[in-house]
Backbone as numpy.savetxt, mean C-alpha at the origin, in Angstrom:
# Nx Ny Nz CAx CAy CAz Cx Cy Cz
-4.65 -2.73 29.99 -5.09 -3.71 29.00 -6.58 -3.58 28.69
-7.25 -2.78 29.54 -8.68 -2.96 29.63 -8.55 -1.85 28.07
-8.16 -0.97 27.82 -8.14 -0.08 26.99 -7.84 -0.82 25.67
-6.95 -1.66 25.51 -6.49 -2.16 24.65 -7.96 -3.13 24.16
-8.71 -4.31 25.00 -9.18 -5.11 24.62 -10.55 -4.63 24.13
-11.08 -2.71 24.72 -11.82 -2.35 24.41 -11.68 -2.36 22.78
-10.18 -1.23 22.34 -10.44 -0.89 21.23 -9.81 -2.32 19.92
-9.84 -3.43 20.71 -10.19 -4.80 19.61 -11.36 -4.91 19.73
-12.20 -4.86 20.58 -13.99 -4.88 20.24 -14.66 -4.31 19.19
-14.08 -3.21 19.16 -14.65 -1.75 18.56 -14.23 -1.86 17.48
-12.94 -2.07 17.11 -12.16 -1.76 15.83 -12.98 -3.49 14.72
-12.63 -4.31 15.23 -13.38 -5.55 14.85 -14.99 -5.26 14.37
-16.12 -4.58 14.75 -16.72 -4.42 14.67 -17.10 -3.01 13.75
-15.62 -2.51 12.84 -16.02 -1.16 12.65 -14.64 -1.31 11.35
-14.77 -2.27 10.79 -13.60 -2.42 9.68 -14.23 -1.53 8.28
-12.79 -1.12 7.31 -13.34 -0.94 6.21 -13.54 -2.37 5.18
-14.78 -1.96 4.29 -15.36 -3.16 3.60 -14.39 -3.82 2.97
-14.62 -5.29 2.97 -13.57 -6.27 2.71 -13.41 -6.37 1.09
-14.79 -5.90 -0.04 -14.85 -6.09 -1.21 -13.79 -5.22 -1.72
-12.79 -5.79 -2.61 -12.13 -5.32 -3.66 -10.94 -5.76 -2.77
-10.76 -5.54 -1.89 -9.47 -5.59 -0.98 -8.26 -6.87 -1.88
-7.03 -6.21 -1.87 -5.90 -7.50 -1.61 -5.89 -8.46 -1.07
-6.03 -9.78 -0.99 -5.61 -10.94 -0.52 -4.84 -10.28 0.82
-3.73 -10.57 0.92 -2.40 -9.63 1.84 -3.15 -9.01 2.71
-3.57 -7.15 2.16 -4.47 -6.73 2.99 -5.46 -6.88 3.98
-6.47 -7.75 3.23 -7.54 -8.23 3.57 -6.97 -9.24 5.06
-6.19 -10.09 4.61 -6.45 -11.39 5.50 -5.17 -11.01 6.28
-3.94 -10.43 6.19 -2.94 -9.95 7.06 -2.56 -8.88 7.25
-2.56 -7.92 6.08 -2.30 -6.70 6.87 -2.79 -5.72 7.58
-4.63 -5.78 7.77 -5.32 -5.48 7.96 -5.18 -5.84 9.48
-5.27 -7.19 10.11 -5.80 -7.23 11.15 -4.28 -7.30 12.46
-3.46 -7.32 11.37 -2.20 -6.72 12.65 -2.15 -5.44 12.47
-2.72 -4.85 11.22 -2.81 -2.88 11.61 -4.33 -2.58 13.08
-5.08 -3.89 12.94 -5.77 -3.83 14.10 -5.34 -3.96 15.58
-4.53 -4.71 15.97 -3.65 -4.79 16.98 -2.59 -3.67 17.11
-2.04 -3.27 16.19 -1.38 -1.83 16.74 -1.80 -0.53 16.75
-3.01 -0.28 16.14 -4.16 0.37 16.47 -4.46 0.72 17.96
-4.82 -1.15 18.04 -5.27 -0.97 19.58 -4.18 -0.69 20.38
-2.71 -0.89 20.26 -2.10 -0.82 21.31 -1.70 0.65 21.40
-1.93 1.58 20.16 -1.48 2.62 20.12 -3.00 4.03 20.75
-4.15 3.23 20.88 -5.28 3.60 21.63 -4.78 3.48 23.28
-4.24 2.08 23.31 -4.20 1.92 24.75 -2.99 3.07 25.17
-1.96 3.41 24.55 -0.45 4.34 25.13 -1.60 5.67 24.69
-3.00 5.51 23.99 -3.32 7.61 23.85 -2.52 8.08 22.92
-1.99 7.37 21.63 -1.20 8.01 20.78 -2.41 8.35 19.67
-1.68 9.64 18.79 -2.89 9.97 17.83 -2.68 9.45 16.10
-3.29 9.47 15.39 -3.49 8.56 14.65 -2.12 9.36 13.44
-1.87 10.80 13.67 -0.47 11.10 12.58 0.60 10.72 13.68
0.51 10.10 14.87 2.04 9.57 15.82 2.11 8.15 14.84
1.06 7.75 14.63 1.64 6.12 14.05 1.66 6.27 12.60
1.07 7.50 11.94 1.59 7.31 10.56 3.51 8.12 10.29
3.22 8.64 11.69 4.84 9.15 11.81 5.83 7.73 11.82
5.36 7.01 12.88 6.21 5.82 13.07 6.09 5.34 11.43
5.13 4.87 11.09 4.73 3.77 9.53 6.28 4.45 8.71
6.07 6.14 9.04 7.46 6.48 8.02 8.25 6.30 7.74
8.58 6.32 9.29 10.14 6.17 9.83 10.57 4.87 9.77
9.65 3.81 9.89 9.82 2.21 9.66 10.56 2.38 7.84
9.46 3.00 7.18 9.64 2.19 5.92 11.18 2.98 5.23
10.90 4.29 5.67 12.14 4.75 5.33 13.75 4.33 5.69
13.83 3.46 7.00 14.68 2.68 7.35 14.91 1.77 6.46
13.90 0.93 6.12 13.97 -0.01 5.13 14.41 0.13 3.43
13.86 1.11 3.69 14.13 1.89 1.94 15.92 2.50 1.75
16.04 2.75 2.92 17.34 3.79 3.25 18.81 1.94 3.41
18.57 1.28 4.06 19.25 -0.14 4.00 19.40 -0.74 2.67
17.99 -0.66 2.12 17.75 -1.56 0.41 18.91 -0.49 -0.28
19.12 0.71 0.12 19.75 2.01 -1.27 21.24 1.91 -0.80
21.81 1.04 0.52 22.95 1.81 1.06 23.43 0.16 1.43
23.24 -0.56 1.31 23.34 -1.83 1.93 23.99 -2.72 0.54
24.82 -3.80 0.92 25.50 -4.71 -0.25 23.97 -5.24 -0.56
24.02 -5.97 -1.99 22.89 -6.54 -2.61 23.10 -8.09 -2.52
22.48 -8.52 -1.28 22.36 -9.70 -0.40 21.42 -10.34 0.27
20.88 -11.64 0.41 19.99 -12.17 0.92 19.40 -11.45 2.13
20.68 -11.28 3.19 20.21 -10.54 4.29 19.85 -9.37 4.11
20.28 -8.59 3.21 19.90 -7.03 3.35 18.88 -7.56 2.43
18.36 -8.15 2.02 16.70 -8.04 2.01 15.66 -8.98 2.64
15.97 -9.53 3.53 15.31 -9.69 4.90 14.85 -8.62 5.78
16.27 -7.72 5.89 15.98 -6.73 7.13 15.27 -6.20 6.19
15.09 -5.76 4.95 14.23 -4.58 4.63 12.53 -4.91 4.60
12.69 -6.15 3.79 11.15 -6.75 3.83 10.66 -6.06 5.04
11.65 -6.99 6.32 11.00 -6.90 7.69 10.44 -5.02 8.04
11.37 -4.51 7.73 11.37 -3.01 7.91 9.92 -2.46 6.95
10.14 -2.91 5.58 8.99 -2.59 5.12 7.45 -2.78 5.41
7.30 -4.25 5.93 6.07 -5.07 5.93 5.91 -4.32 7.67
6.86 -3.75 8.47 6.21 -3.35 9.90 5.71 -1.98 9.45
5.93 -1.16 8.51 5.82 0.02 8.04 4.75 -0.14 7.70
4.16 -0.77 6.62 3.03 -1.09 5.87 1.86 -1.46 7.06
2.22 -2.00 7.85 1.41 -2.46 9.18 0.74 -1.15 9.88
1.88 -0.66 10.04 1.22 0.73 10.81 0.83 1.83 10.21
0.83 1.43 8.91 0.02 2.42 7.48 -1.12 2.30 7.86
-1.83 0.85 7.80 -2.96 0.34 8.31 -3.45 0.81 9.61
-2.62 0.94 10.66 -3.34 1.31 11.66 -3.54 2.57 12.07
-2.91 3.68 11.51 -3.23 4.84 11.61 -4.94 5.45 11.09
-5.26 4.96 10.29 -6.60 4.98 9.33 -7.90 4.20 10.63
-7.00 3.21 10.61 -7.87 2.29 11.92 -8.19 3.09 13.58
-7.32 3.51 13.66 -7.52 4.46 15.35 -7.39 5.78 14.82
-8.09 6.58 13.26 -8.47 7.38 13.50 -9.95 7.31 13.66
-10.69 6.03 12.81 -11.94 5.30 13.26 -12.17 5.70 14.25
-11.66 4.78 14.73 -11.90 4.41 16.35 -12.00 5.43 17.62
-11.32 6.57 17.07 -10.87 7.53 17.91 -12.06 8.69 17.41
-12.28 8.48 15.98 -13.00 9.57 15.43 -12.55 10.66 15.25
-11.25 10.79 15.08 -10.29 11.78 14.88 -9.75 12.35 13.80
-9.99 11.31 12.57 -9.70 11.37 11.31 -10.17 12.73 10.74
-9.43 12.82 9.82 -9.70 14.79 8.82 -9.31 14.64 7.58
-9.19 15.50 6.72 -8.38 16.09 5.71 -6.99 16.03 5.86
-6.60 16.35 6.85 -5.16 16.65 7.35 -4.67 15.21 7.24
-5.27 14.55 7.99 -4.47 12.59 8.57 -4.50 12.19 7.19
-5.87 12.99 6.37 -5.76 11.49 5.15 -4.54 12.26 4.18
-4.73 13.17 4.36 -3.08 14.14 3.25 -2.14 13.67 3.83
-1.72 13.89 4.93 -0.58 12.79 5.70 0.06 11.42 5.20
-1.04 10.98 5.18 -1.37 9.40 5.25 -0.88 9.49 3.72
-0.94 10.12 2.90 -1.20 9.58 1.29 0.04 10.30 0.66
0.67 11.33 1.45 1.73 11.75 0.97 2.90 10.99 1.62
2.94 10.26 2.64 3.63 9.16 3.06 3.75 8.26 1.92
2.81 7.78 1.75 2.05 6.53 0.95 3.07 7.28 -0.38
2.54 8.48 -0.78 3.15 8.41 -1.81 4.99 8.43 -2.40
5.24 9.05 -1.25 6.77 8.76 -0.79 7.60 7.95 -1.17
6.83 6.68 -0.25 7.51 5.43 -0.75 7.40 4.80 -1.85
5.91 5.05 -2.71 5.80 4.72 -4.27 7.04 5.24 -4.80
7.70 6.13 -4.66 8.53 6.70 -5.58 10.06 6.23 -5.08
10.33 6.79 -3.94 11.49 6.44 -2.83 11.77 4.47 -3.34
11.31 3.75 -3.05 11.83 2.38 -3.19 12.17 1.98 -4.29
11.74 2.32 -5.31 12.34 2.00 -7.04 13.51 2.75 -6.79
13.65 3.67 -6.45 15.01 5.03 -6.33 15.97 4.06 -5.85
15.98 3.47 -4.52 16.62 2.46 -3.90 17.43 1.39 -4.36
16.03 0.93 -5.32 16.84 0.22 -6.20 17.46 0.36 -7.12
17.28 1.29 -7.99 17.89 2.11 -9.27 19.64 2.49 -8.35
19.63 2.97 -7.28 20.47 3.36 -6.72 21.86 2.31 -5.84
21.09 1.33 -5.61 21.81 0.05 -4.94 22.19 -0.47 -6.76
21.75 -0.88 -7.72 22.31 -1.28 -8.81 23.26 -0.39 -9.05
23.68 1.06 -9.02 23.93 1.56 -9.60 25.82 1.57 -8.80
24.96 1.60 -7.42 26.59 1.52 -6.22 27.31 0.17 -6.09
25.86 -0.79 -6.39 26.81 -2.16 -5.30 26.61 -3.23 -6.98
26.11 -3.16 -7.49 26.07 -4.26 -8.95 26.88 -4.00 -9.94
27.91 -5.08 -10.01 28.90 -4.81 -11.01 28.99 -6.33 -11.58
28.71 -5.94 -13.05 28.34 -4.90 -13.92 26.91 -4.04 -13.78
26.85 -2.55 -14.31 25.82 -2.42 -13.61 24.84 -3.18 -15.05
23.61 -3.18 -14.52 22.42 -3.81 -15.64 21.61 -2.90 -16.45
21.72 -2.29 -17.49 20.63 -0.91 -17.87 19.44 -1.87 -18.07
19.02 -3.18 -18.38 17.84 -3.48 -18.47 17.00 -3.61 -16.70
18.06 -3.95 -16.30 17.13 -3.87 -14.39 16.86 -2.91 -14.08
17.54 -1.59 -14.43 17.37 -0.45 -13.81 16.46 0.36 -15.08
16.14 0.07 -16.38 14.55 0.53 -17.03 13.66 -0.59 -16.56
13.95 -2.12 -16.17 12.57 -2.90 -15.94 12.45 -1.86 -14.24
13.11 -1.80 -13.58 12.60 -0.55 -12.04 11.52 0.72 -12.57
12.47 1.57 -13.29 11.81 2.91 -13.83 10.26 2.56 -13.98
10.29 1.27 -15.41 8.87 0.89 -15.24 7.79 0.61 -14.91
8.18 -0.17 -13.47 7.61 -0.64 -12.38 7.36 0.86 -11.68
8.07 1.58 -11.98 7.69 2.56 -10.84 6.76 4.10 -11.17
6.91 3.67 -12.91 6.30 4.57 -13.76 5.05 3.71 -13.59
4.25 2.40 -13.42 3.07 2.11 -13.39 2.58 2.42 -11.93
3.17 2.00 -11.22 3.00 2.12 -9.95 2.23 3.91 -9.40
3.38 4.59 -10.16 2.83 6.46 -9.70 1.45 6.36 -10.55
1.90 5.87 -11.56 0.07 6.52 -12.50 -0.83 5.79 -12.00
-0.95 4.23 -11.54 -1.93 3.62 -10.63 -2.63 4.59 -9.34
-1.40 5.34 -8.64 -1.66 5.59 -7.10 -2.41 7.15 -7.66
-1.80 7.73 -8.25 -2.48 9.19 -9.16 -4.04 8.73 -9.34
-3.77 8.29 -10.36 -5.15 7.34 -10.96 -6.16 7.21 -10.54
-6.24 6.71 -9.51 -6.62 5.93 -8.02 -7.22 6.98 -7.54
-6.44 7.52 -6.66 -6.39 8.89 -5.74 -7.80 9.80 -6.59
-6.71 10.57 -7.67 -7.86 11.25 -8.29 -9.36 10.69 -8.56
-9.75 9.96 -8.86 -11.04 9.26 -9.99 -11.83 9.47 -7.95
-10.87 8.96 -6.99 -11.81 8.93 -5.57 -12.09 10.33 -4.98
-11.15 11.34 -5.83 -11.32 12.63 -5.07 -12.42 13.02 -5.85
-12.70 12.75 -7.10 -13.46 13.56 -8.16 -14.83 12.61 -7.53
-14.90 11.37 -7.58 -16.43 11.04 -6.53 -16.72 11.46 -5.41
-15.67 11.74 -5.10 -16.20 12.63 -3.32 -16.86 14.18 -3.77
-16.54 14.94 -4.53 -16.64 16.18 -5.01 -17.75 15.95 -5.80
-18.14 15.19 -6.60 -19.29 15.74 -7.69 -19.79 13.96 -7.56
-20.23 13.15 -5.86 -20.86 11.58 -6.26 -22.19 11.88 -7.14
-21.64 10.66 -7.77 -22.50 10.39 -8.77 -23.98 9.39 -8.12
-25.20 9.54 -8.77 -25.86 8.34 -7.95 -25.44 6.64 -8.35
-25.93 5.75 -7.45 -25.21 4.30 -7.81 -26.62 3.69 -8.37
-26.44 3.15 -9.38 -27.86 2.03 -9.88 -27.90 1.12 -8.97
-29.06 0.52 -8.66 -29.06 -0.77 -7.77 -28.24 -2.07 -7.95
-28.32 -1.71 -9.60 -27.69 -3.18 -9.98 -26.27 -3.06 -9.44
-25.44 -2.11 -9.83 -23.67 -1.54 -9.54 -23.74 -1.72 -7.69
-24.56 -2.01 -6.90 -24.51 -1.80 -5.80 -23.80 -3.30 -5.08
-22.86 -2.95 -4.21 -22.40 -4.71 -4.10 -22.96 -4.85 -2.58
-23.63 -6.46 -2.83 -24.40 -7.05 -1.69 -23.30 -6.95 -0.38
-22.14 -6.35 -0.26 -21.93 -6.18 1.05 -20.87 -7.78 1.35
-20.76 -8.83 0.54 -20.10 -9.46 -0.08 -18.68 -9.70 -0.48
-17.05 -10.44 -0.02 -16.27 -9.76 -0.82 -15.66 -11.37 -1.20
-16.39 -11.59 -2.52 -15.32 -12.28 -3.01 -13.72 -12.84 -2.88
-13.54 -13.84 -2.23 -11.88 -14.50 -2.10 -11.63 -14.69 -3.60
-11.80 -14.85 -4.92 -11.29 -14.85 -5.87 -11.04 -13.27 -6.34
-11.73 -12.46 -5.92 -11.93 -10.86 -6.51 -9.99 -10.66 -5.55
-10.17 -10.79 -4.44 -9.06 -10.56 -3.29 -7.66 -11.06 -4.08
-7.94 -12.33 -4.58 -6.37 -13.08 -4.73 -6.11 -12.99 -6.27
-6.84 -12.16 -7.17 -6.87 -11.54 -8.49 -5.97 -9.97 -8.28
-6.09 -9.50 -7.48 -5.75 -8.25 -7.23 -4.36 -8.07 -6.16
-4.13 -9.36 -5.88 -3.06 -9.58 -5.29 -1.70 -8.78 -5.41
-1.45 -9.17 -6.72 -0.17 -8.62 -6.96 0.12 -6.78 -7.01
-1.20 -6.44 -6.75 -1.02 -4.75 -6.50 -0.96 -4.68 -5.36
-0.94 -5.22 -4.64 -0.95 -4.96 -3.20 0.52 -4.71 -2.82
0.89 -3.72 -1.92 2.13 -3.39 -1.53 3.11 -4.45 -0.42
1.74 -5.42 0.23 2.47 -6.04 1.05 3.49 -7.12 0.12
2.74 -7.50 -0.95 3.33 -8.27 -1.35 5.20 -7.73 -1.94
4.87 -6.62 -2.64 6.25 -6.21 -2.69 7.18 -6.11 -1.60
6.90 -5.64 -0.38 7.47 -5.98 1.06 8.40 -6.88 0.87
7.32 -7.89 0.71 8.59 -9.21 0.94 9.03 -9.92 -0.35
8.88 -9.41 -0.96 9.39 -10.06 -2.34 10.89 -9.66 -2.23
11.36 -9.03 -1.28 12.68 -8.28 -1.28 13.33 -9.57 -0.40
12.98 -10.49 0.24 13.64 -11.65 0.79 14.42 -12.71 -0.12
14.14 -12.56 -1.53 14.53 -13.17 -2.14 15.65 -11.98 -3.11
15.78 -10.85 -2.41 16.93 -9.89 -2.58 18.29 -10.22 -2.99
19.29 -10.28 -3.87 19.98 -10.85 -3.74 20.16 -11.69 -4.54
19.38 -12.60 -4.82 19.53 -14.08 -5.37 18.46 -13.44 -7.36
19.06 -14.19 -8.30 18.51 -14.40 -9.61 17.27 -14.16 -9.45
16.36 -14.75 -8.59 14.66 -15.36 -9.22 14.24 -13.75 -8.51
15.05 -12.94 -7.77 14.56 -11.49 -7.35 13.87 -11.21 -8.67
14.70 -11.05 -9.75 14.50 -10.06 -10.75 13.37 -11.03 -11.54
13.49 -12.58 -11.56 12.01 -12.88 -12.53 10.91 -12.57 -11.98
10.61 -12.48 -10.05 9.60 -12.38 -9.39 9.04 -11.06 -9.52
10.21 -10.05 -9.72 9.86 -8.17 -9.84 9.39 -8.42 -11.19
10.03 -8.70 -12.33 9.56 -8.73 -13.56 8.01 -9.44 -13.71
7.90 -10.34 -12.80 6.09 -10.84 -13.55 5.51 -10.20 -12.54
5.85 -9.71 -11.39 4.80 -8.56 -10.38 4.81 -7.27 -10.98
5.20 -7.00 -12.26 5.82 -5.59 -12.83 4.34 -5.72 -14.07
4.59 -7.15 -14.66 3.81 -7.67 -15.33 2.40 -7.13 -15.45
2.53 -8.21 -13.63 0.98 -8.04 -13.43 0.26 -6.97 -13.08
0.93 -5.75 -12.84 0.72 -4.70 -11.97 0.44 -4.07 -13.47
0.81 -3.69 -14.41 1.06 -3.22 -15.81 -0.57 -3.63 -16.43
-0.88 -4.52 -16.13 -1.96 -5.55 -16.93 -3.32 -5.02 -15.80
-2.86 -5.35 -14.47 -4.13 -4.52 -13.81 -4.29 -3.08 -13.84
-3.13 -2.25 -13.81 -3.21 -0.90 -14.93 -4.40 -0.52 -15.66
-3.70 -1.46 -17.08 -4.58 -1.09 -18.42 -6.24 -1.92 -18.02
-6.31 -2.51 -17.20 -7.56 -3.08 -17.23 -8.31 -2.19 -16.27
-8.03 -1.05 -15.22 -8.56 -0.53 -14.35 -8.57 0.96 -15.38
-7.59 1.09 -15.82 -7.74 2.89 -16.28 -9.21 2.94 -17.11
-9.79 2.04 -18.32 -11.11 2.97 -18.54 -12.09 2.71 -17.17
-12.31 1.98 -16.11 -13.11 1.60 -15.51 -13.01 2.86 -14.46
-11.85 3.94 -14.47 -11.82 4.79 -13.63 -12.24 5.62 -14.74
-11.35 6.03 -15.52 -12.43 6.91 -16.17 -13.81 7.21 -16.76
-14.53 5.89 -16.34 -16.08 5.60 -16.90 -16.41 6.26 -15.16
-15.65 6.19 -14.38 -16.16 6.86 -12.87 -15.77 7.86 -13.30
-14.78 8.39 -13.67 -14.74 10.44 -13.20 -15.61 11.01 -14.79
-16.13 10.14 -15.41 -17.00 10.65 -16.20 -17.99 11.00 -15.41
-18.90 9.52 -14.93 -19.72 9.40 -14.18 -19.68 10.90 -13.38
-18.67 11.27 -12.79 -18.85 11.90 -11.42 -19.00 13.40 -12.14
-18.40 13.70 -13.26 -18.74 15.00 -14.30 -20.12 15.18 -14.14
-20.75 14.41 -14.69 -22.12 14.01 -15.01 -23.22 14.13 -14.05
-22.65 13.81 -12.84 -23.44 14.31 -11.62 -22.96 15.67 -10.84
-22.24 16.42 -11.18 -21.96 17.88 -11.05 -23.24 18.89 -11.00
């Protein structure tokens, strides 16, 4: 335990910055990816053993949602399956910190996982409508496609605009510089991109208000989209520019 309570000292004291973060993230998924971090410091496991586990969690979950009747319970177990997955997404990144172990390799790992399931869980669902919903729905299964067509160009999006600042950073003006600061309204604005939240939105699996809750998280995810794409491309300009 002495190992364990070390690396909650350490890890607590050595977080990534809270600004911009998800609500979700920020205030829960973050600090139980800190606790299995530590417990996975204390067993000496390395930081691609727990993004191995994060896989194998979510893919369970993903693999139940695609093969499972379309029912309250089968989206309980998956939430649950998903949201422990998502947990140990978090902590792999965290005890490579900690461990100082982190590379190229963990974060390609880490993001081709990540990207996996962007794609894999709409499939699930496209696929459970398609086996267990009768009649099937062609509008549920294009409102999915959609959701999952914003979702890839977000995580692309994303990804790239951060690879192209790592490769050619640009300098930061003082003013663009954030006091270190993270806004709780910035956090619970950005909410609905957050993956935890899709996790469990699958508890209400099953039942009618599933599909209004996917439809305005489809919404909102669509709307933070178009409001983030020039603000990334005013960065991979930026980052041209400092080449």
């Amino acid at each position: 335990m002495s190992r364990y309570r070390e690396a909650i000292d350490q890890l607590s004291a050595a977080q990534k910055p809270a600004y911009g973060a998800p609500a979700y993230s920020r205030f829960i998924n973050r600090p139980v990816g800190r606790r299995i971090a530590a417990m996975a410091y204390a067993l000496r496991l390395k930081p691609n053993d727990v993004t191995a586990v994060s896989a194998v969690l979510s893919a369970t979950g993903i693999a139940v949602l695609a093969f499972s009747d379309i029912t309250t319970l089968t989206g309980i177990v998956v939430a649950i399956w998903l949201a422990l997955g998502y947990a140990f997404d978090s902590a792999d990144g965290q005890l490579a910190r900690l461990t100082k172990s982190g590379g190229p390799s963990g974060e390609w790992l880490d993001h081709v996982v990540d990207m996996a399931k962007t794609v894999l869980l709409p499939g699930a669902i496209v696929f459970s409508l398609v086996t267990h919903a009768n009649p099937v729905n062609a509008g549920l299964i294009g409102l999915t496609v959609g959701f999952a067509t914003v979702s890839v160009v977000a995580f692309f999006a994303w990804l790239l605009v951060d690879l192209l600042q790592r490769i050619h950073p640009a300098p930061v003006p003082p003013s663009a510089k954030s006091d270190g600061s993270a806004p709780l309204i910035r956090s619970l604005l950005r909410l609905p991109s957050d993956y935890g939240i899709m996790c469990w939105l699958f508890v209400l699996w099953g039942l009618p208000v599933f599909w209004w809750a996917y439809g305005l998280l489809f919404a909102a995810n669509l709307l933070i989209l178009l409001l983030a794409l020039p603000v990334w491309f005013k960065q991979a300009k930026a980052a041209g520019a400092g080449a």
